[in-house]
Predicted model as a PDB file, atoms N, CA, C, CB and O in Angstrom, pLDDT in the B-factor column:
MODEL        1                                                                  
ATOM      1  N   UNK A   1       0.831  -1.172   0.000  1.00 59.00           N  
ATOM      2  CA  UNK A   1       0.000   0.000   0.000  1.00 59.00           C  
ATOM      3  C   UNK A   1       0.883   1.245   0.000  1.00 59.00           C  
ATOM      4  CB  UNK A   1      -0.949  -0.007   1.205  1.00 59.00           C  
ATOM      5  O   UNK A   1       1.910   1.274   0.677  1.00 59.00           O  
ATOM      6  N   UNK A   2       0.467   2.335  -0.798  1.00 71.00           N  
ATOM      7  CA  UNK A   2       1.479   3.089  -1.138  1.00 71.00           C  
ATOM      8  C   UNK A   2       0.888   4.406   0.421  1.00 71.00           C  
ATOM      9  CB  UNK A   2       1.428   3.608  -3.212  1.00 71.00           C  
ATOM     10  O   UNK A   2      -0.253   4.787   0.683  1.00 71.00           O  
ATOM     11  N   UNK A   3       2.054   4.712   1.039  1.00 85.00           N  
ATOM     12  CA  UNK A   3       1.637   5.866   1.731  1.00 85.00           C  
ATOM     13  C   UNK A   3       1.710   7.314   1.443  1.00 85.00           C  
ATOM     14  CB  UNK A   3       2.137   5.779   2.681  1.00 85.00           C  
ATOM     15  O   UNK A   3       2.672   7.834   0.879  1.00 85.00           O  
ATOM     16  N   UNK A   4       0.575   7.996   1.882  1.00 87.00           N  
ATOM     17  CA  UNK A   4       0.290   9.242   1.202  1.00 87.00           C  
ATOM     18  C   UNK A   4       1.202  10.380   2.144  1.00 87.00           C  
ATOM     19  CB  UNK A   4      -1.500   9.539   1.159  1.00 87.00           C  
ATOM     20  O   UNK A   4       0.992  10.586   3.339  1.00 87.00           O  
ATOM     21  N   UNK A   5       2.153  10.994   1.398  1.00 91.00           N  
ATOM     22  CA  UNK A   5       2.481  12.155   2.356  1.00 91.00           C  
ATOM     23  C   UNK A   5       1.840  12.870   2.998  1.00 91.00           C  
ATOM     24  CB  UNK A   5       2.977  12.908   1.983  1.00 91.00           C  
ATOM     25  O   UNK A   5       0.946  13.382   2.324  1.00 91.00           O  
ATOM     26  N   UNK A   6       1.855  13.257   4.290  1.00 92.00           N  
ATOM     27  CA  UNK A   6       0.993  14.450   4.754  1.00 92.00           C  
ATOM     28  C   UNK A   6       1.132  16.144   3.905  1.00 92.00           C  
ATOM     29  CB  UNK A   6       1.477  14.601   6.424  1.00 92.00           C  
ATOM     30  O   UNK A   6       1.986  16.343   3.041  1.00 92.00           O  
ATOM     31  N   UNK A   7       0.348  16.990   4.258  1.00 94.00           N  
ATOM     32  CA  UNK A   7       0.091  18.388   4.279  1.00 94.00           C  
ATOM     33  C   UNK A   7       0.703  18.812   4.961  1.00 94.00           C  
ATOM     34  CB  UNK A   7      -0.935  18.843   4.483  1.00 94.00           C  
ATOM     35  O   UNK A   7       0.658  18.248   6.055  1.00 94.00           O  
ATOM     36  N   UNK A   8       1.806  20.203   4.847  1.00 95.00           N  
ATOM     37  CA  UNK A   8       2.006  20.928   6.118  1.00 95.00           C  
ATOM     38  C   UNK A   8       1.546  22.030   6.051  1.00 95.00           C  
ATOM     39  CB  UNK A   8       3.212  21.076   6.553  1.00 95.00           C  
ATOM     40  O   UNK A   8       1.179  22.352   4.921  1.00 95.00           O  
ATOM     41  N   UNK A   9       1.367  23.026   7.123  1.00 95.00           N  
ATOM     42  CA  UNK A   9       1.003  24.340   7.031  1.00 95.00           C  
ATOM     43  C   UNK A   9       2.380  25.081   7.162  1.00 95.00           C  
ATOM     44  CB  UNK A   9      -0.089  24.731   8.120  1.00 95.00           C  
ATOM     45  O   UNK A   9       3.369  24.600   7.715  1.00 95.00           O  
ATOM     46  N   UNK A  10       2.311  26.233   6.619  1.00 94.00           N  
ATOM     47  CA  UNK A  10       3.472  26.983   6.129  1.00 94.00           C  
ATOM     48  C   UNK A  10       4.366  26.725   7.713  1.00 94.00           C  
ATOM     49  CB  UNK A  10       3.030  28.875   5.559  1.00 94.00           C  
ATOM     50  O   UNK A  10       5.515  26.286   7.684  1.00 94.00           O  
ATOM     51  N   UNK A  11       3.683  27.053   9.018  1.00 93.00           N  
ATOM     52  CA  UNK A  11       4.347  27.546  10.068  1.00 93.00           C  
ATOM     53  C   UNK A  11       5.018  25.901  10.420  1.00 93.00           C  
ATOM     54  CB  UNK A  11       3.254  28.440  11.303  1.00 93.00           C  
ATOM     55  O   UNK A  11       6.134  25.839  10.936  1.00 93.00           O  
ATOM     56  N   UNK A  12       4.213  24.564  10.084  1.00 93.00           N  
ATOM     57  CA  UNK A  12       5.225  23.327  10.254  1.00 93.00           C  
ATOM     58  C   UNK A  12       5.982  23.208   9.306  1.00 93.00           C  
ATOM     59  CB  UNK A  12       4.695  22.053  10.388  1.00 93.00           C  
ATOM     60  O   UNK A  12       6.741  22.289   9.614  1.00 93.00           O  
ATOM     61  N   UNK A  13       6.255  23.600   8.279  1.00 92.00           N  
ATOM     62  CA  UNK A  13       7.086  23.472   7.269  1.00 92.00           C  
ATOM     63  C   UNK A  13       8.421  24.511   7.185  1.00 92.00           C  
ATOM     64  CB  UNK A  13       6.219  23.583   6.137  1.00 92.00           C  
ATOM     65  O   UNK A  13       9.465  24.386   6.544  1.00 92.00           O  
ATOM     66  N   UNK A  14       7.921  25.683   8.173  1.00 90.00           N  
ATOM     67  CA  UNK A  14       9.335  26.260   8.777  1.00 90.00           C  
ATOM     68  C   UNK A  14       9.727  26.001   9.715  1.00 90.00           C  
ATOM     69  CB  UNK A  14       9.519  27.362   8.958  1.00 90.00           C  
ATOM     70  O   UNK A  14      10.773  26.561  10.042  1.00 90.00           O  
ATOM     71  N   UNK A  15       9.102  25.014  10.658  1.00 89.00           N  
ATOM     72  CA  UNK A  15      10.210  24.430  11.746  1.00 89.00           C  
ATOM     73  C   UNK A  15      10.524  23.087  11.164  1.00 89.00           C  
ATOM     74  CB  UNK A  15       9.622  24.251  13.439  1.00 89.00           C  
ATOM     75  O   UNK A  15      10.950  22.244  11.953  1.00 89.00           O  
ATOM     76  N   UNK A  16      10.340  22.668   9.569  1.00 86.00           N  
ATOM     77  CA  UNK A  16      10.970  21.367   9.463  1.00 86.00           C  
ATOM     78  C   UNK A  16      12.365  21.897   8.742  1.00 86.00           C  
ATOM     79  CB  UNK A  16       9.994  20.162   8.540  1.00 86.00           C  
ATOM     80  O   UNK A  16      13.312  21.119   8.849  1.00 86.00           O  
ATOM     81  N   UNK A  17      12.624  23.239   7.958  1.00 82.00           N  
ATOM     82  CA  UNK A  17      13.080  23.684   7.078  1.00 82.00           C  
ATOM     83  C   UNK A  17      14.022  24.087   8.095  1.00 82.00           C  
ATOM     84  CB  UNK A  17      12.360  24.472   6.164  1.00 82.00           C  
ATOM     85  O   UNK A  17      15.141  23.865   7.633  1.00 82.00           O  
ATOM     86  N   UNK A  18      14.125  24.643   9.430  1.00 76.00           N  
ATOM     87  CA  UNK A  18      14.861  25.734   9.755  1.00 76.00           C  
ATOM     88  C   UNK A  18      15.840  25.032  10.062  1.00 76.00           C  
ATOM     89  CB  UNK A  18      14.423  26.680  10.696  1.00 76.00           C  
ATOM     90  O   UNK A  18      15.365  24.048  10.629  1.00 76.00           O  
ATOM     91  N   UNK A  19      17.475  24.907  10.009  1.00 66.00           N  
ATOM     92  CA  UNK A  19      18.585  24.904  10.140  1.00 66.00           C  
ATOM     93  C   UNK A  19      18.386  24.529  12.170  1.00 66.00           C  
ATOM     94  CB  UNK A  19      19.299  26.433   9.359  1.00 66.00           C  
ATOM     95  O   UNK A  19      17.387  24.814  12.830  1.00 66.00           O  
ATOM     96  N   UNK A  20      19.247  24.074  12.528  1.00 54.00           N  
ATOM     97  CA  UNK A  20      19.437  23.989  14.112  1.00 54.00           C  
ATOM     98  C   UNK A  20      19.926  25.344  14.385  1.00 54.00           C  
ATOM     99  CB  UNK A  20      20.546  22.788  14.691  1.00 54.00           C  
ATOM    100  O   UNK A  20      19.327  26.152  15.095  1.00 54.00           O  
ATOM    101  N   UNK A  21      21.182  25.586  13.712  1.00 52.00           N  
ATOM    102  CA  UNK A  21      22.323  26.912  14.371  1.00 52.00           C  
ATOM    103  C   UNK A  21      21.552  28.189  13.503  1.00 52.00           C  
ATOM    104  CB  UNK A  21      24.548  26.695  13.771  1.00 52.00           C  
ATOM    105  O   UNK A  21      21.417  29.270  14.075  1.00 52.00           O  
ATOM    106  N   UNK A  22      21.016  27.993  11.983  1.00 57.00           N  
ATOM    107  CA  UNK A  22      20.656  29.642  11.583  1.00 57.00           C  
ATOM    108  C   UNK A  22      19.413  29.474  11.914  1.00 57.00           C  
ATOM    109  CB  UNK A  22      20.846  30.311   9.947  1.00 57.00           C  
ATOM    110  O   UNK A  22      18.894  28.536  12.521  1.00 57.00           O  
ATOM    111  N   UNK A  23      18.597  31.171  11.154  1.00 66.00           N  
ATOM    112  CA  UNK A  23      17.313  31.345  10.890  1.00 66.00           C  
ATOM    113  C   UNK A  23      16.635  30.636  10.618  1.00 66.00           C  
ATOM    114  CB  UNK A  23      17.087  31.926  10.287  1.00 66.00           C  
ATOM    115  O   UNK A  23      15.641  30.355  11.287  1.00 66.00           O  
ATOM    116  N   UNK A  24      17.033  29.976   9.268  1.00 73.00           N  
ATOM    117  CA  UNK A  24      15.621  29.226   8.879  1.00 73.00           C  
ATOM    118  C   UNK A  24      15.321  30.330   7.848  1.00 73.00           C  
ATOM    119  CB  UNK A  24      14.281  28.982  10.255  1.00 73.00           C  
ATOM    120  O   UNK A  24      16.076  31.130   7.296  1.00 73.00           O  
ATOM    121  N   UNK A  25      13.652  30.086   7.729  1.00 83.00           N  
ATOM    122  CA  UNK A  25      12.898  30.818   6.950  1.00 83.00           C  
ATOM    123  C   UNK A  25      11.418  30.865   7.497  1.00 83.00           C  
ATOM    124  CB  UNK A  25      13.015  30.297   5.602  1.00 83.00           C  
ATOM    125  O   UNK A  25      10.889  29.807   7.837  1.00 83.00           O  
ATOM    126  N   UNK A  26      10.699  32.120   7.598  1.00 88.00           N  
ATOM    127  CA  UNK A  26       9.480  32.051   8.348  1.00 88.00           C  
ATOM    128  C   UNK A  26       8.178  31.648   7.666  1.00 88.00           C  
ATOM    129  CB  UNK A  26       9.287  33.284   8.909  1.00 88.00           C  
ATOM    130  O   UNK A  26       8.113  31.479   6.448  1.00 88.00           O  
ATOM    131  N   UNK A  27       7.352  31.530   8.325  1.00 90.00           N  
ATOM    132  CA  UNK A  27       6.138  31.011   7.551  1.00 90.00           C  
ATOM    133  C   UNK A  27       5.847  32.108   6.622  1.00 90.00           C  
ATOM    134  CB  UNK A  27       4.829  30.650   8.478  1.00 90.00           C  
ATOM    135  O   UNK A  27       5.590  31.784   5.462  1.00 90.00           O  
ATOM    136  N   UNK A  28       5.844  33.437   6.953  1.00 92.00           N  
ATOM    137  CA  UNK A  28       5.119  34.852   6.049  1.00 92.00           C  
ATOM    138  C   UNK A  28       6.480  34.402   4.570  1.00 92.00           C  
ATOM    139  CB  UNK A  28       5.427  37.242   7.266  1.00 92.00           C  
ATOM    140  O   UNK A  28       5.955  34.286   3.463  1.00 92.00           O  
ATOM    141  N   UNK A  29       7.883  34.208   4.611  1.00 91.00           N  
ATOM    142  CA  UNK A  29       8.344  33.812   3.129  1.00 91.00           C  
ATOM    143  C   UNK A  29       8.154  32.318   3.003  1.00 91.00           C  
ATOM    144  CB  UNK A  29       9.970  34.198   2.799  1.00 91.00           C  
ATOM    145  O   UNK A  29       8.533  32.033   1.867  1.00 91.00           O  
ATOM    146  N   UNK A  30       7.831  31.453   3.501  1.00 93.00           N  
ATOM    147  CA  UNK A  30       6.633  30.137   2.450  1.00 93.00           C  
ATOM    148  C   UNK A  30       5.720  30.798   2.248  1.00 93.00           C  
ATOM    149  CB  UNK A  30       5.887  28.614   3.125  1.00 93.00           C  
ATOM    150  O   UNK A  30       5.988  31.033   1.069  1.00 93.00           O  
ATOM    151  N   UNK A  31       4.575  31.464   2.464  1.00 94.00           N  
ATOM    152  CA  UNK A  31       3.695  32.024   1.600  1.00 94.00           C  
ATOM    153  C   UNK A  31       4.113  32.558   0.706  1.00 94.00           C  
ATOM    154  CB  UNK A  31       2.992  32.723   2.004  1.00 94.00           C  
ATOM    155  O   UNK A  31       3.841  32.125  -0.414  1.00 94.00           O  
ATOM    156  N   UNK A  32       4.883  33.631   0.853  1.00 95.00           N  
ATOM    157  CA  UNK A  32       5.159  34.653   0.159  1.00 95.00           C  
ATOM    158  C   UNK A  32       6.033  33.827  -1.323  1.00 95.00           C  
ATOM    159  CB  UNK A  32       6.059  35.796   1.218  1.00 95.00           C  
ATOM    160  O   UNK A  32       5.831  34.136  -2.498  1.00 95.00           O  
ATOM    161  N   UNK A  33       6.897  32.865  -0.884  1.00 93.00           N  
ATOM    162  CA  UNK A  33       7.390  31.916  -2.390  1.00 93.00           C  
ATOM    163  C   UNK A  33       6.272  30.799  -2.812  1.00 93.00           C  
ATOM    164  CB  UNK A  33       9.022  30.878  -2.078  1.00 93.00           C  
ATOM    165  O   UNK A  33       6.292  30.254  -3.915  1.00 93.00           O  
ATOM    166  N   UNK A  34       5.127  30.475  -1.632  1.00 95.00           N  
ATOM    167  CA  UNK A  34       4.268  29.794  -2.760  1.00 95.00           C  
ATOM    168  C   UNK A  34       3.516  30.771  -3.661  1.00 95.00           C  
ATOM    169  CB  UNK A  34       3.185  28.836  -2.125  1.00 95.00           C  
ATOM    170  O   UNK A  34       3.333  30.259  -4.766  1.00 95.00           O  
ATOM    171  N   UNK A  35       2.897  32.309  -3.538  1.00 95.00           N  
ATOM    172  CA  UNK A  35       2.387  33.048  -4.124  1.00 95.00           C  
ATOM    173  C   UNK A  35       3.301  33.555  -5.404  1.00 95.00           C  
ATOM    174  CB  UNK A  35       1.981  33.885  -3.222  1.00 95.00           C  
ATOM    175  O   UNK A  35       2.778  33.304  -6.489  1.00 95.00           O  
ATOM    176  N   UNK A  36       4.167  34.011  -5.441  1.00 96.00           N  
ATOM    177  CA  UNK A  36       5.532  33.722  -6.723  1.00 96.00           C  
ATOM    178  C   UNK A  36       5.598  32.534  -7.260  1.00 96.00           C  
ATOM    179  CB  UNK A  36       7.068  33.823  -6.228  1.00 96.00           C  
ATOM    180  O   UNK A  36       6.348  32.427  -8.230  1.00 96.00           O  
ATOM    181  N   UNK A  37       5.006  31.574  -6.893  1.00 95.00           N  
ATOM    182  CA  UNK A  37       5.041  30.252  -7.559  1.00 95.00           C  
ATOM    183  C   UNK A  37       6.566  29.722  -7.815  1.00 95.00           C  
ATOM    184  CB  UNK A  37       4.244  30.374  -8.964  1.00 95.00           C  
ATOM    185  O   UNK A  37       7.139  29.317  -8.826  1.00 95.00           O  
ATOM    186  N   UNK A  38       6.911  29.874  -6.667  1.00 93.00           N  
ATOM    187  CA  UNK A  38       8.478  29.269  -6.307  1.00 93.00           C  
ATOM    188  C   UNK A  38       8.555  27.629  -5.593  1.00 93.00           C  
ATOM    189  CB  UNK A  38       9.234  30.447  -5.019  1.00 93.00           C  
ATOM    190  O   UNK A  38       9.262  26.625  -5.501  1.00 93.00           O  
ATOM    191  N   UNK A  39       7.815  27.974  -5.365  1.00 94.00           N  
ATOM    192  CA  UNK A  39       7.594  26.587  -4.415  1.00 94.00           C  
ATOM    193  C   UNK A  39       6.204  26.190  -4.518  1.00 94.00           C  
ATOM    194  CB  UNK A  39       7.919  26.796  -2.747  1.00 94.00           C  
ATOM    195  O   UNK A  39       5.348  27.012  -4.846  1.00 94.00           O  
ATOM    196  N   UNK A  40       5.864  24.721  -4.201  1.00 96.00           N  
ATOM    197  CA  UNK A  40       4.477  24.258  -4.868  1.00 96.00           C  
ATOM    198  C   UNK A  40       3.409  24.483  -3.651  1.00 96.00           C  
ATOM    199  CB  UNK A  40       4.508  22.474  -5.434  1.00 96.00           C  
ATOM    200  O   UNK A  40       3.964  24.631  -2.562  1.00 96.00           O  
ATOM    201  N   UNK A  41       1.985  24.536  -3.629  1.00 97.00           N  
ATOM    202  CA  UNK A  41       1.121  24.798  -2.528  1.00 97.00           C  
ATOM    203  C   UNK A  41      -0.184  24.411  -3.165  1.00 97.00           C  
ATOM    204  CB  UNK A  41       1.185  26.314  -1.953  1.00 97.00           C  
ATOM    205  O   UNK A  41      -0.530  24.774  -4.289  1.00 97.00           O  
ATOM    206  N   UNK A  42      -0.830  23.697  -2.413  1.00 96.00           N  
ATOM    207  CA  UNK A  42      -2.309  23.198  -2.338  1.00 96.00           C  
ATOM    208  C   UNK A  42      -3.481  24.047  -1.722  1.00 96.00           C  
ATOM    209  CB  UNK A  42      -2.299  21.977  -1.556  1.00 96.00           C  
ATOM    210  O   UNK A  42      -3.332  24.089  -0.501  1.00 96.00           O  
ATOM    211  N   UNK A  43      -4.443  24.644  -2.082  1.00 95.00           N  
ATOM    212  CA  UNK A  43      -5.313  25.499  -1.363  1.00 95.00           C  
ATOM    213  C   UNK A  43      -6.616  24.290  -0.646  1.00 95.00           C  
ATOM    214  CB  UNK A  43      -5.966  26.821  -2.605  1.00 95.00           C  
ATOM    215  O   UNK A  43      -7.434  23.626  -1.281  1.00 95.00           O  
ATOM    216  N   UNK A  44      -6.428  24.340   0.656  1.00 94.00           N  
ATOM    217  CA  UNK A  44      -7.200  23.209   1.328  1.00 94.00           C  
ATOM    218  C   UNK A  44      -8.580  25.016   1.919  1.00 94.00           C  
ATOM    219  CB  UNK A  44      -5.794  21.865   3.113  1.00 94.00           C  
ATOM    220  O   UNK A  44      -8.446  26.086   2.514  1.00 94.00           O  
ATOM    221  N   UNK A  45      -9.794  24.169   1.164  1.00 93.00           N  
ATOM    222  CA  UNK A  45     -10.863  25.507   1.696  1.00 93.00           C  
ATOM    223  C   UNK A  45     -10.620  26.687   0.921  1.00 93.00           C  
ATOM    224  CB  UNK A  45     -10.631  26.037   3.341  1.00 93.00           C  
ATOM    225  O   UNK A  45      -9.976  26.926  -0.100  1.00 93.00           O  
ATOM    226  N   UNK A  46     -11.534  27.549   1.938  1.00 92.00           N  
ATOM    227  CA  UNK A  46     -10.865  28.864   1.112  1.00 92.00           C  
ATOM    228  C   UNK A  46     -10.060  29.396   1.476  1.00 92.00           C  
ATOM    229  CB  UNK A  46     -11.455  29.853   0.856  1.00 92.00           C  
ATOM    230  O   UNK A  46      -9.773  30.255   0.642  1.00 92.00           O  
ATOM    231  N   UNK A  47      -9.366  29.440   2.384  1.00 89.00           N  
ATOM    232  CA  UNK A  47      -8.493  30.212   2.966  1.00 89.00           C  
ATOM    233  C   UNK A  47      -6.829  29.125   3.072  1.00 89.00           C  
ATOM    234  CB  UNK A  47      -9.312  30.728   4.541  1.00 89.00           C  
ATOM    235  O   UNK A  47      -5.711  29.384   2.627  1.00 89.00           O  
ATOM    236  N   UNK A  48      -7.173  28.291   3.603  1.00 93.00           N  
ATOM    237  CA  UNK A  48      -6.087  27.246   3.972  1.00 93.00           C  
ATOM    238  C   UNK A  48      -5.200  26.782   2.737  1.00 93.00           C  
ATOM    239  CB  UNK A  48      -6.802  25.932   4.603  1.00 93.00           C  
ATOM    240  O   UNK A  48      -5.656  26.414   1.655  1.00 93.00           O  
ATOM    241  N   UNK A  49      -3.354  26.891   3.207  1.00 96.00           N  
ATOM    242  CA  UNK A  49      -2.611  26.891   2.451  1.00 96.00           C  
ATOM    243  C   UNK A  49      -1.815  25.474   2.591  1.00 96.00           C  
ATOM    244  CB  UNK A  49      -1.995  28.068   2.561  1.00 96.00           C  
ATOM    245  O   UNK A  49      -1.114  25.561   3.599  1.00 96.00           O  
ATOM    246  N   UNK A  50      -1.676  24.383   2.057  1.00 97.00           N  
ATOM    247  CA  UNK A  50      -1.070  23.657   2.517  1.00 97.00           C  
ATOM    248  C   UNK A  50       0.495  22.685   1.594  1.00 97.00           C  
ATOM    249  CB  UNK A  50      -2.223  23.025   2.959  1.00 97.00           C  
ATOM    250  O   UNK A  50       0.584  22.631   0.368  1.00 97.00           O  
ATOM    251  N   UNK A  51       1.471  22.078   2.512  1.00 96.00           N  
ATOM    252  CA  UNK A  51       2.481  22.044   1.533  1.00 96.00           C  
ATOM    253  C   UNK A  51       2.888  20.727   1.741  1.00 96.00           C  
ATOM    254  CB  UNK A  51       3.589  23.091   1.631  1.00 96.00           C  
ATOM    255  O   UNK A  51       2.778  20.381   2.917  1.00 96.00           O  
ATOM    256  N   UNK A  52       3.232  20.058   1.137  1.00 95.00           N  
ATOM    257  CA  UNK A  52       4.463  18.704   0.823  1.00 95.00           C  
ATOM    258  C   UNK A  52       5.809  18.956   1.261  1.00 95.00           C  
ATOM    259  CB  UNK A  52       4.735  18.359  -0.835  1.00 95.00           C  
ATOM    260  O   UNK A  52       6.302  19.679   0.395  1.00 95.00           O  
ATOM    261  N   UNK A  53       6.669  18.727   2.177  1.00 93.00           N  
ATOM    262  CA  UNK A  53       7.596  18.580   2.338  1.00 93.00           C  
ATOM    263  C   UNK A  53       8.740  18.576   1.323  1.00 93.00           C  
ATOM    264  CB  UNK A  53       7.417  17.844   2.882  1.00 93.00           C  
ATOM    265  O   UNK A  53       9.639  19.397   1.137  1.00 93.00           O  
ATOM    266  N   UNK A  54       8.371  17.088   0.549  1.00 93.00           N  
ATOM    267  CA  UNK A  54       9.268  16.683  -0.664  1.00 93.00           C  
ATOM    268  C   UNK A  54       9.123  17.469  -1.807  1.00 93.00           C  
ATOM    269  CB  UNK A  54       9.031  15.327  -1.111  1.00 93.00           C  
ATOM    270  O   UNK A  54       9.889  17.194  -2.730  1.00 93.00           O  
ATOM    271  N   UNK A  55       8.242  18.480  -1.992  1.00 94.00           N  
ATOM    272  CA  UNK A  55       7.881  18.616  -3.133  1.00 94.00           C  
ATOM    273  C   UNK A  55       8.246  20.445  -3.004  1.00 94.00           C  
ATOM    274  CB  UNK A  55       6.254  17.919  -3.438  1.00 94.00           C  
ATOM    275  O   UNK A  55       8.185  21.284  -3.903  1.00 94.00           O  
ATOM    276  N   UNK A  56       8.606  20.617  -1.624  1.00 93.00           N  
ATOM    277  CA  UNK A  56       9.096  21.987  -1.358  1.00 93.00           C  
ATOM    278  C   UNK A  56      10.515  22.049  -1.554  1.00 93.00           C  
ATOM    279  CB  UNK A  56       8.775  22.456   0.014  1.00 93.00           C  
ATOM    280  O   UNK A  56      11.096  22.943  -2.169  1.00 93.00           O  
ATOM    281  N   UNK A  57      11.046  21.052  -1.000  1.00 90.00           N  
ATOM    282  CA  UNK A  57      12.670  20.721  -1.022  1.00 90.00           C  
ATOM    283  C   UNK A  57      13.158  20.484  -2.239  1.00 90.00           C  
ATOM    284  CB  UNK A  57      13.097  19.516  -0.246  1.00 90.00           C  
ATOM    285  O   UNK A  57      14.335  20.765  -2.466  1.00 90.00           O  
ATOM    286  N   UNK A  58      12.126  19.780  -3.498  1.00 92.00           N  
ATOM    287  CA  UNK A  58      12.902  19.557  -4.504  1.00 92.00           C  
ATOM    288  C   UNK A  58      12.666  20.722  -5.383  1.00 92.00           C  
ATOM    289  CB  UNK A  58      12.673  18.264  -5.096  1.00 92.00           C  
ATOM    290  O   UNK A  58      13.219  20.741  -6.483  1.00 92.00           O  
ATOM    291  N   UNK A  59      11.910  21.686  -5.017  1.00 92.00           N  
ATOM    292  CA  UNK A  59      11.675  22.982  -5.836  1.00 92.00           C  
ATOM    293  C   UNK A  59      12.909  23.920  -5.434  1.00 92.00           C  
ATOM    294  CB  UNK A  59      10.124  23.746  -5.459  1.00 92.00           C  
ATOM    295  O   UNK A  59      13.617  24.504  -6.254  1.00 92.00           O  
ATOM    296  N   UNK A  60      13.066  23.976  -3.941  1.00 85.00           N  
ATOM    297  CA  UNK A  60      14.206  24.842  -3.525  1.00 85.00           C  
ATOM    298  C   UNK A  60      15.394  24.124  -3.485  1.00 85.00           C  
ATOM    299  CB  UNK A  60      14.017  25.460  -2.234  1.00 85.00           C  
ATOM    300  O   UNK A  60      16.284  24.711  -2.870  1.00 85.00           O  
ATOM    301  N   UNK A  61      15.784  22.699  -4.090  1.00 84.00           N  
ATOM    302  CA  UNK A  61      16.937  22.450  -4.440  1.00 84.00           C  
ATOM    303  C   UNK A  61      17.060  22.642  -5.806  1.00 84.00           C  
ATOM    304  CB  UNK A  61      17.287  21.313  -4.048  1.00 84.00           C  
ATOM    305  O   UNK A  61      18.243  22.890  -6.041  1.00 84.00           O  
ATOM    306  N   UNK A  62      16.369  22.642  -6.851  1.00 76.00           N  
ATOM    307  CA  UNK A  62      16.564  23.289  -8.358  1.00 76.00           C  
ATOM    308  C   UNK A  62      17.006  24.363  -8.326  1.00 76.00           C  
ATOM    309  CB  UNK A  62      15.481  23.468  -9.186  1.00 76.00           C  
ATOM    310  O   UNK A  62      18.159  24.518  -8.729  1.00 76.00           O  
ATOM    311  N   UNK A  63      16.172  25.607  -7.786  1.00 66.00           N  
ATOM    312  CA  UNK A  63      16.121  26.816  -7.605  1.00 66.00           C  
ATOM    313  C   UNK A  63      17.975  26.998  -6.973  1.00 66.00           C  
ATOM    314  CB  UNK A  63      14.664  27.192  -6.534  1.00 66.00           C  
ATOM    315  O   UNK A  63      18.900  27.531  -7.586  1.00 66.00           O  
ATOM    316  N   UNK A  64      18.004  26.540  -5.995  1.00 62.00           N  
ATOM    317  CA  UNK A  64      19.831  26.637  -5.640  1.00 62.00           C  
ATOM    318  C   UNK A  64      20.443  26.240  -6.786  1.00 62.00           C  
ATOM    319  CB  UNK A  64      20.521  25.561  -4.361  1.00 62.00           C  
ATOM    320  O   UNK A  64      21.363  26.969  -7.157  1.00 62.00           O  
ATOM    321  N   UNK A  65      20.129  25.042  -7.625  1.00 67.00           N  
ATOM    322  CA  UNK A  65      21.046  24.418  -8.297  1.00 67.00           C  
ATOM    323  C   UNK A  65      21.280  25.600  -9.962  1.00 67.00           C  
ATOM    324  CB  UNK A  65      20.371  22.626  -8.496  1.00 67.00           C  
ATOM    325  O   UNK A  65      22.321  25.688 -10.612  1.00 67.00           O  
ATOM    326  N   UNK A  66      19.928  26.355 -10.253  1.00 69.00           N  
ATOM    327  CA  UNK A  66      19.945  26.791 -10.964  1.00 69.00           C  
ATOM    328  C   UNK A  66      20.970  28.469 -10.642  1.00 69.00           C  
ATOM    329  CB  UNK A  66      18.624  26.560 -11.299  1.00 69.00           C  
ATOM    330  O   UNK A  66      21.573  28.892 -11.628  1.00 69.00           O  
ATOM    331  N   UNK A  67      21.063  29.077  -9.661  1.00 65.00           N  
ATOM    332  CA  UNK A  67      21.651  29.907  -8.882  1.00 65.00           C  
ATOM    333  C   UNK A  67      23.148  29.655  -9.345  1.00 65.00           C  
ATOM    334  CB  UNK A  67      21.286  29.675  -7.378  1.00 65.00           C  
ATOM    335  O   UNK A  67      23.668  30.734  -9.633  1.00 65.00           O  
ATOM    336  N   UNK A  68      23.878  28.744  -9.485  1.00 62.00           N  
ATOM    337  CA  UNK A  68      25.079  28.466  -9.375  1.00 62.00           C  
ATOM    338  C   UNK A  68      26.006  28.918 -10.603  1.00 62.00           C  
ATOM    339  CB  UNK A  68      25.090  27.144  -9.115  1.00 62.00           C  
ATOM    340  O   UNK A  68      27.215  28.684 -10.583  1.00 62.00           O  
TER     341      UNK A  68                                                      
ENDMDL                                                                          
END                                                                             
């Protein structure tokens, strides 16, 4: 049986993202790069923003890779 990744909300997806020793990145820039369409996002309702883990990481590892 194949398992389904969960949803995160921007604010769990910046404490999975944030570094131990730096910043990190806050929930207001995951919104702000899913609305730029930098990173991928699911609209759960009308209001509710929700994200994939894997599918954030492999957008912001292109995005670095393309940077170089």
């Amino acid at each position: 049986m194949n398992e389904v990744e969960p949803l995160e909300t921007a604010r769990s997806l910046a404490k999975l993202l944030k570094p131990s020793q730096s910043g990190g990145i806050g929930a207001s820039t995951i919104y702000l790069l899913a609305k730029e369409g930098k990173i991928p996002a699911y609209r759960v309702g009308r209001t509710g923003i929700r994200f994939r883990i894997s599918e954030v990481l492999d957008a912001l590892r292109v995005k670095h890779e393309k940077a170089r």
